[in-house]
SETOR-410559 format. One line per field, with one value per residue (C-alpha): chain; x, y, z; residue number from 1; residue in three letters. Coordinates in steps of 0.25 Angstrom, whole numbers. Example, Ala and Ser with C-alpha at 12.3 -4.5 7.8 and 13.67 -1.06 7.14 Angstrom:
c = (A;A)
xx = (49;55)
yy = (-18;-4)
zz = (31;29)
k = (1;2)
r = (ALA;SER)
end
This chain:
c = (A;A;A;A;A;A;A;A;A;A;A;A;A;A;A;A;A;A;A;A;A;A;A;A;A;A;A;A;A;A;A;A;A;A;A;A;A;A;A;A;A;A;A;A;A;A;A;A;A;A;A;A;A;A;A;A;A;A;A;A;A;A;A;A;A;A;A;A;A;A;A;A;A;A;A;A;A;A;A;A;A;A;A;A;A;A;A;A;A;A;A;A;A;A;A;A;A;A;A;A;A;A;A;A;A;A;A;A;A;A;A;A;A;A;A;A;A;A;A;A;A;A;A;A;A;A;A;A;A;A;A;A;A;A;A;A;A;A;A;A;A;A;A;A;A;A;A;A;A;A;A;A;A;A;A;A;A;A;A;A;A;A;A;A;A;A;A;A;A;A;A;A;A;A;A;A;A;A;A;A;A;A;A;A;A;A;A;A;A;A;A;A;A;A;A;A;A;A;A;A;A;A;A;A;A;A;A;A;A;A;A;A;A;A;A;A;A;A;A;A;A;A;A;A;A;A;A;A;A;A;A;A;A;A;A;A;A;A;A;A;A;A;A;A;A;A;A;A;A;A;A;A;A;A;A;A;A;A;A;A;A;A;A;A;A;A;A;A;A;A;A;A;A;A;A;A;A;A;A;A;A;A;A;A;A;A;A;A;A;A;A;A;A;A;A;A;A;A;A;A;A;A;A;A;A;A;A;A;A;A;A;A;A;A;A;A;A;A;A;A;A;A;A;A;A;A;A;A;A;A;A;A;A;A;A;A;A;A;A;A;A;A;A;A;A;A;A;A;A;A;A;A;A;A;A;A;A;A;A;A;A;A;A;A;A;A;A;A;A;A;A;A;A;A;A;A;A;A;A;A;A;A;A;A;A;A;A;A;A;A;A;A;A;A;A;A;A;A;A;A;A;A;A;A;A)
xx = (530;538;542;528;522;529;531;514;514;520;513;498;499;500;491;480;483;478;467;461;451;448;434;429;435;429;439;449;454;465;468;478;485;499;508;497;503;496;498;493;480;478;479;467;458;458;449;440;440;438;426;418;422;415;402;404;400;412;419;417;433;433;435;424;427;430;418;411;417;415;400;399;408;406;418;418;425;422;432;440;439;449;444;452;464;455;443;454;459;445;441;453;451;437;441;446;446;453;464;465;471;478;491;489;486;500;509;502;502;509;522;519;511;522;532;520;519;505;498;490;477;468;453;441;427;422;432;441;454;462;477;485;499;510;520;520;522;509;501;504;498;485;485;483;469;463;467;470;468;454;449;437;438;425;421;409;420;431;428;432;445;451;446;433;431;436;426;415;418;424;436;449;450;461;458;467;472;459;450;449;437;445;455;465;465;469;484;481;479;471;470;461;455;442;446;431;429;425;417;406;410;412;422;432;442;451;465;470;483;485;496;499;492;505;507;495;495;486;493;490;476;478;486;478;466;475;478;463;460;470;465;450;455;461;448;442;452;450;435;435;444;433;421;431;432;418;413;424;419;405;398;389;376;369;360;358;367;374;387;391;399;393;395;386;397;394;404;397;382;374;360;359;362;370;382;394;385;373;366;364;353;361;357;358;354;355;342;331;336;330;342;341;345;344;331;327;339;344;357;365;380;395;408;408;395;380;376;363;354;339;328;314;304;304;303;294;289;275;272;261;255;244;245;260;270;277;285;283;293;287;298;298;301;287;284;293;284;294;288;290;291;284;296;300;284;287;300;295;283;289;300;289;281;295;299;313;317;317;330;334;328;314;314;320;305;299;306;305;315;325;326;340;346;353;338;333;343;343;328;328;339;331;319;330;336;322;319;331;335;323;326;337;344;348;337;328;320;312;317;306;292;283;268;261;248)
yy = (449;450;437;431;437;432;419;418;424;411;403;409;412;399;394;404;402;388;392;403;398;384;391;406;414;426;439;443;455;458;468;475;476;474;483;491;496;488;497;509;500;496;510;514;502;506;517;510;499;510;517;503;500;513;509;516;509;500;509;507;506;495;483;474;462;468;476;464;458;471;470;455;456;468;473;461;461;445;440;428;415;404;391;381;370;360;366;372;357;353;361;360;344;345;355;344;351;364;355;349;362;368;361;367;383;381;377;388;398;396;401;410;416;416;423;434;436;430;416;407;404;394;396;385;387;393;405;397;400;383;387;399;398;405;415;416;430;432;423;428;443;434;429;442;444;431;426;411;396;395;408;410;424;425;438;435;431;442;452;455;446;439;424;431;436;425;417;426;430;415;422;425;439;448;456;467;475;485;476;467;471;469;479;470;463;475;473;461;455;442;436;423;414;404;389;385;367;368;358;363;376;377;386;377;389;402;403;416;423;434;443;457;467;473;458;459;455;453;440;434;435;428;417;414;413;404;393;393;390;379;374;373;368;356;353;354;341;334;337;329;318;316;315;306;295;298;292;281;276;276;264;273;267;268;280;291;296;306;305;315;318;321;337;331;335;326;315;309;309;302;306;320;332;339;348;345;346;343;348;337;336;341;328;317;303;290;287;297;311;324;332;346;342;328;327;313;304;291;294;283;286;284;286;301;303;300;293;300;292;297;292;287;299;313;320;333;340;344;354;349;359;350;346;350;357;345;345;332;325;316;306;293;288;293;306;313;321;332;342;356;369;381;388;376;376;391;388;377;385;396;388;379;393;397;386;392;395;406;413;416;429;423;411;423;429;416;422;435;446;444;431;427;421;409;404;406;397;389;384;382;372;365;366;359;348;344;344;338;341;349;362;367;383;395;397;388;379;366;358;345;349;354;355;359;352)
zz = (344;330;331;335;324;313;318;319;305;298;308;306;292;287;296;290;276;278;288;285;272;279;285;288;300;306;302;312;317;324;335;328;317;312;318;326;340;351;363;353;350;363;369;358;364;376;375;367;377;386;380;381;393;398;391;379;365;359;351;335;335;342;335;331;337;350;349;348;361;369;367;369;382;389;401;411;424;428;436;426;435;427;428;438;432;431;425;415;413;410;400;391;394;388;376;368;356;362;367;354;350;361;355;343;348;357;344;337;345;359;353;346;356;367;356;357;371;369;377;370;377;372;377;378;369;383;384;395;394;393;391;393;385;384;390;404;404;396;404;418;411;408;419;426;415;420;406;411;409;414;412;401;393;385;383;392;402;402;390;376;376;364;369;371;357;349;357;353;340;335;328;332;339;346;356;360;373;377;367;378;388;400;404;410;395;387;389;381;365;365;351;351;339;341;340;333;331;318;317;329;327;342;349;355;361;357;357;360;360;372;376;378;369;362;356;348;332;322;319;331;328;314;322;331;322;314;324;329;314;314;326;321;308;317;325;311;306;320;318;303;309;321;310;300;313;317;303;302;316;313;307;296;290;278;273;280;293;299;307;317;330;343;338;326;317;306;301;290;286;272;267;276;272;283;287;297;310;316;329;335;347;360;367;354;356;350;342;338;338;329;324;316;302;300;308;315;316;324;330;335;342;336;342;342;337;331;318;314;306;300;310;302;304;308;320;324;336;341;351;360;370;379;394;393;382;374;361;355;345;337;330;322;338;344;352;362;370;377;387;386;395;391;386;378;371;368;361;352;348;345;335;330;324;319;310;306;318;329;335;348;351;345;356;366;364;372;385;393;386;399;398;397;384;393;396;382;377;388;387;372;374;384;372;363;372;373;358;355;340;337;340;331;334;326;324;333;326;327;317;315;311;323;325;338;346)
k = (1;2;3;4;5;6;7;8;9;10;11;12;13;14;15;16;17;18;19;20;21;22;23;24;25;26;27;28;29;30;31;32;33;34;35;36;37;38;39;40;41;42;43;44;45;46;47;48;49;50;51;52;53;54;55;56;57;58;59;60;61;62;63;64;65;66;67;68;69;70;71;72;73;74;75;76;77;78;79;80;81;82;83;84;85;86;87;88;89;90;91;92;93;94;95;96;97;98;99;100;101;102;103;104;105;106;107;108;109;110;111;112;113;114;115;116;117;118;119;120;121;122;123;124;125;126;127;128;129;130;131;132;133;134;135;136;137;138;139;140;141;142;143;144;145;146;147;148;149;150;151;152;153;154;155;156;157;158;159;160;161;162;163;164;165;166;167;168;169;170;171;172;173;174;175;176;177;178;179;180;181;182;183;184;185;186;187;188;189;190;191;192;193;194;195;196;197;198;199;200;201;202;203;204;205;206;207;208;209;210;211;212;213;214;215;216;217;218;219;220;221;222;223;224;225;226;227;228;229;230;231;232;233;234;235;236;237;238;239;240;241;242;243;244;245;246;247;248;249;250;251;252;253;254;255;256;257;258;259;260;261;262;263;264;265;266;267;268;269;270;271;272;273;274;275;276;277;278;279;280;281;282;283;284;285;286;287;288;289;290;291;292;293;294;295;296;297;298;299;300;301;302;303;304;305;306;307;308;309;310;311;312;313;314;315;316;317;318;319;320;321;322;323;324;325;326;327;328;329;330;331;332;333;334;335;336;337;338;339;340;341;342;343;344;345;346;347;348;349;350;351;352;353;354;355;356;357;358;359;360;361;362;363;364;365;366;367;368;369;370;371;372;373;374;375;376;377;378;379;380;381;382;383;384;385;386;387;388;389;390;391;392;393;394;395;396;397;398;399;400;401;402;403;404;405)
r = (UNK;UNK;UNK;UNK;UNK;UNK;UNK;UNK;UNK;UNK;UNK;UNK;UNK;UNK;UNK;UNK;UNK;UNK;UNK;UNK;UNK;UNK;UNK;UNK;UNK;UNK;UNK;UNK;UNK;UNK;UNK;UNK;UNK;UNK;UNK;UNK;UNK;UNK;UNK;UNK;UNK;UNK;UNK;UNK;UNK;UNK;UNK;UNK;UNK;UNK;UNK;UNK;UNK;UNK;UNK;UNK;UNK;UNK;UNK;UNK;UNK;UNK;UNK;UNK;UNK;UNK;UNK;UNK;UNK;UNK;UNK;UNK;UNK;UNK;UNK;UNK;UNK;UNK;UNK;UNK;UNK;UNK;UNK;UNK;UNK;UNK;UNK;UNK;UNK;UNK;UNK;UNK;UNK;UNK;UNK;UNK;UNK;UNK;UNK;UNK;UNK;UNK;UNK;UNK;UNK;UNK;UNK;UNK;UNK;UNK;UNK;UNK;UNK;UNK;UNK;UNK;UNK;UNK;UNK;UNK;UNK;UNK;UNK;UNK;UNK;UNK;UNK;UNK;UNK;UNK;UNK;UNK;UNK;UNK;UNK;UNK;UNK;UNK;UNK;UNK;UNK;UNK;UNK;UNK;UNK;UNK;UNK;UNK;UNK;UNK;UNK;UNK;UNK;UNK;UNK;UNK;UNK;UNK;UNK;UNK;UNK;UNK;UNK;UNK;UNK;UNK;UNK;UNK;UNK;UNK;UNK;UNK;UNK;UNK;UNK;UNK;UNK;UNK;UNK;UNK;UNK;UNK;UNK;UNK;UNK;UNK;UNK;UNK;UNK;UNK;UNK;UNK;UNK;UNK;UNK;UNK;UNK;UNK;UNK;UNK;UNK;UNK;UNK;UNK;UNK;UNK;UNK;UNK;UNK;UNK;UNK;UNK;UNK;UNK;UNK;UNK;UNK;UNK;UNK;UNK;UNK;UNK;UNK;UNK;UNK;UNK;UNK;UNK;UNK;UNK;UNK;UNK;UNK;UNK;UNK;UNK;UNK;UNK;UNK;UNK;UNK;UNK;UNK;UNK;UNK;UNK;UNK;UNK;UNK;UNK;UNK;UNK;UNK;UNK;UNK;UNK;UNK;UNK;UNK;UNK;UNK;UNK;UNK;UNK;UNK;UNK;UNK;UNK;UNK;UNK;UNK;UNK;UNK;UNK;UNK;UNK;UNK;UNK;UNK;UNK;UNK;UNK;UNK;UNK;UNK;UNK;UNK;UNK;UNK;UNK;UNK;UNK;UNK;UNK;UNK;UNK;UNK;UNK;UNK;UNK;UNK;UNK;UNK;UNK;UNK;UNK;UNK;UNK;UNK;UNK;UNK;UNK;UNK;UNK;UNK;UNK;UNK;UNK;UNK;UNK;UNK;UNK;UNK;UNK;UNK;UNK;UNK;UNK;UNK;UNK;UNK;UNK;UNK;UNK;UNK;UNK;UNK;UNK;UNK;UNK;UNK;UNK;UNK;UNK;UNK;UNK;UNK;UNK;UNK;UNK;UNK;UNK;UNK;UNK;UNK;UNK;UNK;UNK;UNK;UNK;UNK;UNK;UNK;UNK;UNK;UNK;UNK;UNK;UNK;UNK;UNK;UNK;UNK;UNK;UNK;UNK;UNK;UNK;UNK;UNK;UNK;UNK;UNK;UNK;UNK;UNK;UNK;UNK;UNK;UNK;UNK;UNK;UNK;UNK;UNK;UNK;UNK;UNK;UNK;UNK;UNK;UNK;UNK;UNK;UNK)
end
């Protein structure tokens, strides 16, 4: 372990000092501290563990970001069913940006890890465990926990657990021995950083190093943290390079236009005022479309994208309640007369009184108290497929002027 550590030292901290400024990190806290006795610290979470797992409050001891996860995930006993080879082979096909990196997490870390006693396990945005590496010893032990290629360990899945946390808190956590909300974890130390693309901020896996409880260190969480910086930094490069060819392979017009990719990351705009995304409608088409932010535009296809261009005249909605519900769009290209459902007429007049926008909770109010949240959100975005554009979130809005008949 002597040996691991140092050598992680050299390697991590040199990484870090070029990392760690490039773009704010949520703190981290490590499960222990240097030199802290890990059968000792285990032996003093155990009764806490204990406690909550009789139905007592969480003990104000415990720490925060376990406390977190015990509320979030609750003691679950659901039976872990991997995924078979192929689905396995599948998703890790699909995850193009995940496979990018896997390379990279095994020079990092594989080593390193198997001087530790540790396997390297690199999970998708979903919580599916995709590879499992390292000693054989180690992963025979994990094998025995469910804590296989194929398996998904969210917290809603399987418990507080050190994929879990990371997934829910998007920051690098270490979860250690009777932390972990199932008793057949708590021989174990998971420590596991979020890999976040940048450029969509979305969650495109967690690495996590795992391993026997007595070979826990607060490096391992910097080093981890580390190479999941590394690897966003990376996307980030790859992401620049795909805008830089996006614009060289576009033929650009004159006045005013916006390039972007099918993520509507933009790669070049003239005349708008914008940042480095757009919304763009979730089924975008070429010609007339209404898109939050720039308002009415043409948008006409490229290789890897849409060039946006401003379409003559504005667009706005009217409510219309005669024979039947409608939402009529009225834009330079006529009317588009669209029928709604009773629950849809509800929503719209809701958010057309409420011109800044209502939350969740306030469209919640339109359905019975035990309605599930699923439904809820599941209805307003049949309301916003419909309205292609029109209807913007946090907070819900309309945003073109709207009148009512």
């Amino acid at each position: 372990m002597a040996e691991f550590l140092f050598i992680a030292s050299s390697t991590w901290h040199s990484q870090w000092m070029t990392l760690e400024h490039s773009a704010p990190r949520k703190s981290i806290e490590a499960a222990l501290t240097a030199g802290e006795d890990p059968t000792r610290k285990a032996r003093s979470l155990k009764s806490l563990h204990q406690l909550w797992a009789e139905g007592a409050c969480i003990p104000e001891v415990v720490r925060p970001v376990v406390a977190r996860s015990w509320s979030r995930a609750g003691k679950l006993g659901t039976d872990i069913v991997p995924l078979d080879t192929s689905e396995i082979r599948e998703r890790r096909q699909a995850n193009e940006e995940l496979n990018g990196l896997v390379e990279l997490f095994k020079e990092r870390l594989l080593s390193l890890a198997t001087q530790a006693g540790n396997q390297l396990v690199i999970s998708d945005g979903q919580g599916f465990v995709l590879w499992v590496l390292g000693p054989s010893a180690v992963r025979r032990r994990s094998d025995g926990i469910g804590f296989v290629a194929g398996a998904r360990w969210r917290e809603s899945d399987v418990g507080t657990n050190g994929i879990g946390a990371a997934m829910a808190e998007r920051a690098p956590v270490q979860i250690f021995g009777p932390e972990h909300a199932r008793e057949e974890q708590h021989n174990w130390v998971c420590t596991s950083a979020p890999v976040m693309n940048p450029a969509t901020s979305a969650l495109i896996g967690t690495i996590t190093l795992a391993g026997s409880f007595r070979t826990a260190h607060p490096h391992s969480l910097a080093l981890v943290s580390s190479v999941a910086r590394e690897a966003e930094l990376f996307l980030q490069t790859e992401h620049a390079l795909k805008m830089q060819k996006l614009q060289l392979s576009t033929q650009l017009p004159e006045g005013e236009y916006v390039l972007v990719d099918v993520q509507g990351s933009i790669a070049a705009a003239q005349g708008y005022s914008v940042g480095s995304k757009l919304n763009l409608p979730m089924s975008m088409e070429e010609g007339r479309n209404w898109i939050s932010g720039l308002g009415s535009i043409d948008a006409r296809r490229t290789p890897g994208g849409w060039l946006l261009q401003r379409a003559e005249g504005q667009v706005s909605l009217q409510l219309y309640a005669g024979a039947s519900l409608q939402a009529i769009v009225h834009s330079p290209g006529g009317a588009t007369r669209i029928n709604l459902s009773a629950k849809h007429w509800q929503i719209l007049e809701l958010l057309a009184a409420n011109p800044h926008g209502v939350s969740s909770a306030q469209l919640a109010t339109l359905w019975p108290a035990d309605t599930p949240n699923v439904t809820i959100r599941a209805e307003i975005s049949r309301l916003r497929s419909k309205l292609r554009g029109l209807i913007a979130s946090r907070p819900y809005r309309i945003v073109v002027p709207v009148s009512s008949h």
